[in-house]
Structures are given as structure tokens and as C-alpha cells.
C-alpha positions in Angstrom: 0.0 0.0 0.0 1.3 3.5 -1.0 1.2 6.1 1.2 -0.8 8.8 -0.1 0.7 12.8 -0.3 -2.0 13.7 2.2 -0.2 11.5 4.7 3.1 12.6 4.0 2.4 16.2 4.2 0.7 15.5 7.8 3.2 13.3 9.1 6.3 16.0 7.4 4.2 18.7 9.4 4.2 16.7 12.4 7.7 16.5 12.2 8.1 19.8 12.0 6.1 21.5 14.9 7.6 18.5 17.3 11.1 19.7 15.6 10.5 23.5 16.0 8.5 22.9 19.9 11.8 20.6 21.1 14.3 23.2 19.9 12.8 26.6 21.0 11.9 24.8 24.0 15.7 23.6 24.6 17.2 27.0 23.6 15.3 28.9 25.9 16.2 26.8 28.4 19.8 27.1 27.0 19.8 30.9 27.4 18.1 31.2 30.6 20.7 28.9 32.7 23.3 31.1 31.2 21.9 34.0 32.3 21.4 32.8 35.9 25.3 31.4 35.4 26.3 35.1 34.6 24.6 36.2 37.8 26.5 34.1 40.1 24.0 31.1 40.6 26.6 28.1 41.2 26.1 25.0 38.5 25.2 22.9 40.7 21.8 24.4 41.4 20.6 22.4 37.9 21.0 19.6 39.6 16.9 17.8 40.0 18.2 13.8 41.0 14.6 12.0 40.6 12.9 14.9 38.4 12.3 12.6 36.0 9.8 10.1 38.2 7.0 11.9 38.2 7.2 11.4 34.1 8.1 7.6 33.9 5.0 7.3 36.6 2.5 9.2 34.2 3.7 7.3 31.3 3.4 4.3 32.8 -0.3 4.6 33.9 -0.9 5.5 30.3 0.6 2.7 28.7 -1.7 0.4 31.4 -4.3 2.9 30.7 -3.8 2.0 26.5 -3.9 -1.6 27.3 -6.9 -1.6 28.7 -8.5 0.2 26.7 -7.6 -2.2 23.8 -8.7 -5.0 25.4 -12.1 -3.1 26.4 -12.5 -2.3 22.9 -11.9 -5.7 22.1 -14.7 -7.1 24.6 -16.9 -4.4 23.2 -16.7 -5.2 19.9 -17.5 -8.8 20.0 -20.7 -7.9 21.9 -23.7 -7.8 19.7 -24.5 -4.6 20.1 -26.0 -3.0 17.1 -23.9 -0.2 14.6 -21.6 0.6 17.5 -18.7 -1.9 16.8 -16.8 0.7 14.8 -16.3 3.1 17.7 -15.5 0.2 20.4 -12.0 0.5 20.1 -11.9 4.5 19.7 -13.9 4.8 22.5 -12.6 2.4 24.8 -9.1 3.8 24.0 -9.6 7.4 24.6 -11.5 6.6 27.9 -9.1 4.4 29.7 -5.9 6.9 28.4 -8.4 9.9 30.6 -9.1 7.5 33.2 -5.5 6.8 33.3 -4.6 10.6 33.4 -6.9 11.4 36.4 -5.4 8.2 38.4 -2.0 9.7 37.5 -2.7 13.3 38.5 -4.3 12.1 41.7 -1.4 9.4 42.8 0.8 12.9 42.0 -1.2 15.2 44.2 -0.7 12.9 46.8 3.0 12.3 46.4 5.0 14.9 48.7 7.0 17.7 46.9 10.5 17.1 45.6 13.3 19.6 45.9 
């Protein structure tokens, strides 16, 4: 199957604004550390060890979230129910990612504050 030039141009585009986001986001960032740097603010005040949990914890209930959501979309669509088999797995999906995102924001809000 051949990928149409619709699909090219939206996945190029896609490329693009992820490219363009992830560089002015990482330049910025660039430009502001040196500036506190110039100030005086010792390097060693970058330093976040475990920053990165809260992130592996989020994307971790979404990948359990995806899961289940497949498998409900699978259950869903073998019932019999009538002209809605074609949105079971949409549906299901979408759900169980939100569902997933509201566990994950509530486990955070209960998880004490890092420095």
C-alpha cells in the first residue's frame, strides 16, 4: 500500500512542529541557565536527581491505561450490540488513556513535593 501525499504532508508537518516545539523549547532553556550562570547562581543548582519520576510514573499509567483500553475495545466489539462496533475501540481507548490521566494526576497530588 502506498502512502498517499496527504499522509506525507501531515506526518512532514508533524515532524516539523515537534522539531521546531523541542528546539525553542531547549534554547530557551539554554539561554536562561546562562543567564542565571552570569549572575553568580553556582552550576550545581541544575541539579533535580529524581525529576524525572513523576514522568516515567504518568507514562506508565498511560501505557496500562492504552492496554486496557484495547482489550475493552476488544470485549466491546465482539458484543452484539448494534452499529456501534466501529467506535468500540476509539472509544474504549480514549477513555481508559483519561481515566489513566486522572489516576496519574491524583497518585501525583498525593506524592509529597521534591526539591
Amino acid at each position: 500500500m502506498e502512502p498517499t501525499s496527504a499522509a506525507v504532508l501531515i506526518t512532514l508537518a508533524l515532524a516539523l512542529v515537534l522539531f521546531g516545539t523541542s528546539y525553542y523549547y531547549l534554547t530557551t532553556r539554554h539561554k536562561e541557565r546562562l543567564a542565571l550562570l552570569e549572575k553568580g547562581l553556582p552550576p550545581t543548582a541544575f541539579d533535580r536527581p529524581g525529576a524525572y519520576l513523576p514522568l516515567v510514573l504518568l507514562l506508565g499509567l498511560l501505557c496500562m491505561g492504552l492496554a486496557v483500553g484495547i482489550a475493552a475495545g476488544a470485549f466491546l466489539r465482539a458484543l452484539p450490540l448494534a452499529n456501534s462496533q466501529e467506535y468500540a475501540y476509539p472509544g474504549a481507548i480514549f477513555f481508559f488513556l483519561g481515566l489513566s490521566l486522572v489516576v496519574g494526576y491524583q497518585v501525583l497530588k498525593t506524592l509529597p513535593p521534591r526539591t
